[in-house]
C-alpha positions in Angstrom: 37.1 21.3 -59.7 34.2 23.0 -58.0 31.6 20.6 -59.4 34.2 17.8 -58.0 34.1 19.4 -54.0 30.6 20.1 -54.6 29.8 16.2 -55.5 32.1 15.4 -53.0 30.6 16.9 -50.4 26.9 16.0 -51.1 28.1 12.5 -51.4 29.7 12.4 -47.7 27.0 14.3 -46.5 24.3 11.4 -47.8 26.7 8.5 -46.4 26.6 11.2 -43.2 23.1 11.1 -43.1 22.1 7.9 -43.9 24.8 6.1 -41.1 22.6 8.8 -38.6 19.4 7.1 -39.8 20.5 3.6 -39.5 21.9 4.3 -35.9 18.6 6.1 -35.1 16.3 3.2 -36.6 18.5 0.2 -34.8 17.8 2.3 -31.7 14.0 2.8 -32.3 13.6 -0.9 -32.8 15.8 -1.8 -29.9 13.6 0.8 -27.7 10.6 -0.7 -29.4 10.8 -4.1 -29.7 11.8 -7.0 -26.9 14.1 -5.8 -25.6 13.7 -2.4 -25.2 10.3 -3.6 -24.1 11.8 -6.1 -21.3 14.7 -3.7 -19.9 12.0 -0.9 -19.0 10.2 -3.7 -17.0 13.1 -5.0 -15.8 12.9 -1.4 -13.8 9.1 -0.7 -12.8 7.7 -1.1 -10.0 4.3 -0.8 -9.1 3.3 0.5 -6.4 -0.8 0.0 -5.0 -1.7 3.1 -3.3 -5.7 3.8 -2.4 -8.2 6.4 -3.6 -7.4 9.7 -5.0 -9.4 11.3 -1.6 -6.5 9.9 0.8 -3.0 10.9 1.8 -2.0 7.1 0.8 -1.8 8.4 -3.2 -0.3 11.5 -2.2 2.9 9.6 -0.3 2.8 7.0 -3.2 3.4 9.8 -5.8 5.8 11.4 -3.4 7.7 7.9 -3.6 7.7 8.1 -7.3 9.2 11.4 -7.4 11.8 11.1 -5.2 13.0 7.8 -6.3 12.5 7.3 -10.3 15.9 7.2 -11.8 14.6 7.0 -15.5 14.3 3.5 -16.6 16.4 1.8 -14.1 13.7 2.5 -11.4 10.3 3.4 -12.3 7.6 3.6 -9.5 4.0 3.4 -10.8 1.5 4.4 -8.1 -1.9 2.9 -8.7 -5.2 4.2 -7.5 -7.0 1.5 -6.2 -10.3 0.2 -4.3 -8.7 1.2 -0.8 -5.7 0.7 1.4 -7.3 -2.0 3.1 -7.9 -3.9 -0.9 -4.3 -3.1 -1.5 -3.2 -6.1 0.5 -5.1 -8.2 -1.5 -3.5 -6.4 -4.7 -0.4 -7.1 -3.2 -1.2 -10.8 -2.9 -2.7 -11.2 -5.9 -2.7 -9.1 -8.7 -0.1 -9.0 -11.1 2.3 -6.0 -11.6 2.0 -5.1 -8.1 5.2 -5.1 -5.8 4.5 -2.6 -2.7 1.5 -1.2 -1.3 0.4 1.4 1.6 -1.3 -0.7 4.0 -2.6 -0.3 7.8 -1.3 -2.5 10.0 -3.9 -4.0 11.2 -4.8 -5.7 8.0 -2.1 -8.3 8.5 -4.1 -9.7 11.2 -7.6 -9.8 9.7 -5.6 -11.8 6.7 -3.8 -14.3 9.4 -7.1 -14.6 11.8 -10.2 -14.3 9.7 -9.5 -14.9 6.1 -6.4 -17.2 6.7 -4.2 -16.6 3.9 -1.3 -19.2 4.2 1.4 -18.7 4.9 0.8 -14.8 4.6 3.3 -13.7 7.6 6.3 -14.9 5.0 4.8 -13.5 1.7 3.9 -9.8 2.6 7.0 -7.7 4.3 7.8 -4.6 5.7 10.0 -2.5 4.2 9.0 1.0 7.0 6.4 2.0 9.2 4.9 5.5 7.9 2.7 7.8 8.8 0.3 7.0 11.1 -3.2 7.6 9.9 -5.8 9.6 12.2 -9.1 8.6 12.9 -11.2 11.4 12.1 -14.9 11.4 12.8 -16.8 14.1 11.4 -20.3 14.8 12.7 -23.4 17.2 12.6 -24.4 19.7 15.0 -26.5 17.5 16.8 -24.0 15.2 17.4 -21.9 15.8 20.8 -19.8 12.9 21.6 -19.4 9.0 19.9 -21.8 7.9 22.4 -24.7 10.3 20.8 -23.8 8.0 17.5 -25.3 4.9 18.6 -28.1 4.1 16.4 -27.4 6.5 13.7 -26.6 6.1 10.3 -22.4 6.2 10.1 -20.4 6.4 6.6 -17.3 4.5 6.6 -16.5 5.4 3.0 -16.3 2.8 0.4 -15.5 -1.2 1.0 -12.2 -1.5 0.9 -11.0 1.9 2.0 -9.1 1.8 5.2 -12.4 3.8 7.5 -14.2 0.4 5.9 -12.0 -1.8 7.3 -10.7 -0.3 10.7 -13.6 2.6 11.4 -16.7 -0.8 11.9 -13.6 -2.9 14.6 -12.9 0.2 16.3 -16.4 1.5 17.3 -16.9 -2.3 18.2 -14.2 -2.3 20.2 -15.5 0.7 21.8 -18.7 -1.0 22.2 -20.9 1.9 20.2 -23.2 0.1 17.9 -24.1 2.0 14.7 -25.8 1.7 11.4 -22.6 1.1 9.0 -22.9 2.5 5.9 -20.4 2.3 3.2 -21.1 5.0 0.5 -18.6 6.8 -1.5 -17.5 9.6 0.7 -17.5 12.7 -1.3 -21.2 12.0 -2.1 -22.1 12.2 1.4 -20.2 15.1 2.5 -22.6 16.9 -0.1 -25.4 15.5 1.5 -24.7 15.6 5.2 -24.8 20.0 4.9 -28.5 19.8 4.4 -29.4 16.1 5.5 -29.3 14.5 9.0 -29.5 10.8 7.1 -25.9 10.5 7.9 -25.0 11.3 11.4 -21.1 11.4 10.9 -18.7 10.4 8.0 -15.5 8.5 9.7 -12.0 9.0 8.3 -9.1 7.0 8.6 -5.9 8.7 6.9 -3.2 10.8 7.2 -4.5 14.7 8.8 -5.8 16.7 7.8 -8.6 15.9 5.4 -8.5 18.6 2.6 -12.3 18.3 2.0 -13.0 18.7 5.6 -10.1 21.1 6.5 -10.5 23.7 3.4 -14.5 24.0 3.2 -16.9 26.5 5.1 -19.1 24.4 7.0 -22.3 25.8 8.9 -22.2 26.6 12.5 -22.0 23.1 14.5 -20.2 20.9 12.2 -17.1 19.5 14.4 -14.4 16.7 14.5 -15.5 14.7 18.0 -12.6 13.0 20.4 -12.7 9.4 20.5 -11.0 7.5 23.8 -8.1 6.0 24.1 -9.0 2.8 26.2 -7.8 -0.6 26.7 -9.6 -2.4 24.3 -8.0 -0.5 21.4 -4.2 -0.5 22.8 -3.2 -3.7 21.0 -3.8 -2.6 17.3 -3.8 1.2 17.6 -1.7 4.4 18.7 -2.9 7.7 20.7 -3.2 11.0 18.6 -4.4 14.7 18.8 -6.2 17.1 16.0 -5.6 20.6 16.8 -6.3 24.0 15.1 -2.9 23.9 13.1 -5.0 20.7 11.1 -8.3 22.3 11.0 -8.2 26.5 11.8 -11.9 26.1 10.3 -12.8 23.7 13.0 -10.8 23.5 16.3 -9.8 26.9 18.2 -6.5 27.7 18.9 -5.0 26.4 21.8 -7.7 23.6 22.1 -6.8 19.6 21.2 -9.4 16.6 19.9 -7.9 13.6 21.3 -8.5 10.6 18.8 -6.4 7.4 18.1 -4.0 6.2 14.7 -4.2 3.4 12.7 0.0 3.1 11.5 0.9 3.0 8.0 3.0 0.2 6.8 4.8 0.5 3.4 4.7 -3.5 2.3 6.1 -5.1 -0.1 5.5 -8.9 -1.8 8.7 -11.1 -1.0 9.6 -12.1 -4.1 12.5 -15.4 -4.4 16.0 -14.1 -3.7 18.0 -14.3 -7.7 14.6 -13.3 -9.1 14.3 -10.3 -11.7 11.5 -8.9 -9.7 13.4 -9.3 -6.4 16.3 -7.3 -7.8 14.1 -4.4 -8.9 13.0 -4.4 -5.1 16.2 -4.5 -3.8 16.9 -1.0 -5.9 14.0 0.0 -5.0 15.0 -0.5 -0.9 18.2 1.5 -2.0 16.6 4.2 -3.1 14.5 4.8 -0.6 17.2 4.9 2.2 19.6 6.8 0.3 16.6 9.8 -0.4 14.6 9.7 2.6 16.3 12.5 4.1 14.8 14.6 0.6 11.3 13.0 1.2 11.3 15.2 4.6 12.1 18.5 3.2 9.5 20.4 1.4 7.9 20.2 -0.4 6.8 16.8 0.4 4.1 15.7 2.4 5.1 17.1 6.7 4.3 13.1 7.8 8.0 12.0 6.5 9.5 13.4 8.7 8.0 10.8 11.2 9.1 8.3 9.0 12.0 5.8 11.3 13.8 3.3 8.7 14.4 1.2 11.6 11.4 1.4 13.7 9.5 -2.2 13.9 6.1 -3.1 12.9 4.5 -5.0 15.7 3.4 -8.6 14.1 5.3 -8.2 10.8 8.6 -9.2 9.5 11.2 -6.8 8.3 11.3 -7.3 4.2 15.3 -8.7 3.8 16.6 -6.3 1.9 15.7 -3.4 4.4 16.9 -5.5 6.9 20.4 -5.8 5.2 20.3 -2.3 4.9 20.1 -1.7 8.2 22.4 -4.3 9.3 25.1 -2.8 6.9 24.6 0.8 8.8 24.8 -0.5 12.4 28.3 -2.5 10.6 29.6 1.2 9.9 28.8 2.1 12.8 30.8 -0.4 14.6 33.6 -0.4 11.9 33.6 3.5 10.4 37.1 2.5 9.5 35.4 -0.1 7.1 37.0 1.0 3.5 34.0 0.0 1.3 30.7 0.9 4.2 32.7 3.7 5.3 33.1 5.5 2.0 29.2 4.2 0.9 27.5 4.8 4.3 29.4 6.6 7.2 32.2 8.6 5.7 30.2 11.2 6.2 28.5 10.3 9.8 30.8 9.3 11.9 29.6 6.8 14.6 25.9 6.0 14.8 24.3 3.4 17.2 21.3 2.8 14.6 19.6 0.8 17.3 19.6 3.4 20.4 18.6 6.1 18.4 16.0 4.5 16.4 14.2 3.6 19.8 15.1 7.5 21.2 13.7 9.3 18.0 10.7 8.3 16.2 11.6 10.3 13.1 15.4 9.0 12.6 16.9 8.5 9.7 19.5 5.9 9.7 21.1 6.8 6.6 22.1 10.2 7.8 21.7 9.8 10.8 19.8 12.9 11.4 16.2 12.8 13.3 13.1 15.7 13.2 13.3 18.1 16.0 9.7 19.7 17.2 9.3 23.1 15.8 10.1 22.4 12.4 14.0 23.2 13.0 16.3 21.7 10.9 17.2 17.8 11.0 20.1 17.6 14.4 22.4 14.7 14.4 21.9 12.0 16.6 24.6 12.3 19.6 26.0 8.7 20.2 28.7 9.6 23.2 25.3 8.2 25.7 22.2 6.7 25.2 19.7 9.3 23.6 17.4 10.9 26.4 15.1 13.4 24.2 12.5 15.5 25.2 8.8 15.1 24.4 8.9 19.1 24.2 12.0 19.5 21.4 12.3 15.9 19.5 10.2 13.2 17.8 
């Protein structure tokens, strides 16, 4: 009888182990094969960011980290040639979706190469940070005037210093010798060279391999005016000792300019597999910006506005449904299905008055940045937002 059990028991065990095996190998070749193959790319996204020196990869990883949601959405960032180059990714390389652009590439593409058309097929989904220009000079160098005639790195082609740092010193009418050398190869040399006069930077501040080294006595970041010429495409902005303690003083401010950030994507045909992934993808990034602006994450989300514009560019649809769905919960909390998916927990929100009063808002929570680094304060909607330059932005 115990022989019996015993036989018995090896014999289920076997069956036991060998239905386990089956299961496991029709998974493996499911997850191997087509179609495990397809539904992972059904759910990837890539996502062109720049080079590994500039805050453009840094918020492209911070993307992919907050919103991956295993193989439904996957969000690939890609180092590339340059966030000015990422445009063209976005127009023509395959496997790319979204990009980190400036916003003054959409015009070089309309006015000077003439891509047609181009307006339609490159979106917006939000404006981001906006990314400093940041002119780094020698000790002999006291103002952007003194760099007329000298030798001025504006990183490599494609970069977004390439693109924007040459138009805004013409704009400024400051002719210089334009070079356009990798940048980390000149900052070794400009210590104990005068062949380059100045490296100029165009990203988000501060610049760790400007901010974090000990440079000799003289080394500075130089203002750079704010004048008409440069009022159309660009934005005022201050460095101060809270970017560069090494650098500025306390107390004392550079005043320089900012190219904006535009997070783009490629508008792919409405019922499309691609479009659909982009379409999560818009989800996602409304329903976790609010995480995006807590540490650890980069401090220039919380300037992030979902519903700010973009001068000159359309809003990608799907954002745009987005937001049209919040300003509809606003005006109908009582809404069974918006109410319970985007205002249960809000209350009233005028998307549109507080977008324009806080450049930080978040229209999913409706929440914007305080000054100060205080916690995020709901947006008040019994008047029209009045805030103060000294407590919001």
């Amino acid at each position: 009888m115990r022989n019996f059990w015993r036989l018995g028991f090896r014999t289920f065990a076997a069956v036991l182990i060998a239905g386990l095996a089956q299961e496991a190998s029709a998974q493996g070749g499911d997850k191997w094969g087509e179609a495990g193959r397809e539904r992972l790319n059904q759910g990837t996204i890539g996502l062109a960011a720049g080079l590994p020196e500039g805050a453009p990869l840094r918020l492209a990883a911070e993307i992919a980290r907050a919103l991956n949601q295993g193989d439904d959405l996957r969000i690939l960032p890609i180092v590339t040639r340059g966030v000015f180059d990422n445009f063209v990714d976005l127009l023509q390389l395959r496997g790319v979706d979204a990009a980190i652009v400036y916003g003054d590439t959409l015009l070089h593409f309309e006015k000077v190469e003439k891509v047609p058309n181009v307006a339609a097929q490159v979106n917006y989904v939000a404006s981001l940070f906006p990314s400093e220009l940041q002119i780094f000079v020698r000790p002999e160098i006291n103002s952007i005037e003194d760099l007329a005639g000298k030798w001025v790195n504006f990183n490599s082609e494609g970069t977004a210093a390439a693109y924007s740092g040459p138009i805004i010193f013409k704009r400024l009418g400051i002719k210089v010798v334009e070079k356009f050398d990798p940048h980390p190869a000149v900052m070794r040399d400009i210590r104990t060279s005068d062949k380059y006069a100045a490296t100029v930077w165009v990203t988000a501040k501060p610049v760790a391999g400007i901010a974090q080294a000990d440079w000799p006595a003289g080394f500075k970041l130089i203002s750079v005016p704010y004048t008409k010429e440069l009022e159309e495409l660009y934005l005022p902005a201050t460095l101060d000792g809270k970017d560069y303690p090494k650098l500025i003083a306390a107390g004392q401010k550079i005043e320089t300019i900012a190219v904006p950030a535009v997070l783009a994507v490629y508008n792919w045909q409405p019922g499309s597999a691609r479009h659909a992934r982009m379409v999560r993808f818009v989800d996602s990034l409304f329903a976790r910006l609010s995480e995006l602006q807590k540490p650890p994450y980069h401090p220039a989300w919380k300037d992030v506005n979902l519903a700010a514009p973009v001068p000159g560019w359309r809003r990608y649809g799907p954002a745009q449904n987005k937001l049209d769905e919040l300003r509809g919960a606003a005006a109908n909390p009582s809404s069974p299905q918006i109410a319970r998916d985007t205002a249960s927990s809000r209350g009233a929100c005028n998307v549109d008055l507080c977008a324009k009063a806080f450049r930080s808002f978040d229209p999913a929570s409706c929440t914007y940045q305080p000054r100060g680094g205080a916690p995020r304060v709901k947006c008040d909607l019994t008047a029209t937002p009045q805030p103060s330059p000294a407590t919001s932005r």
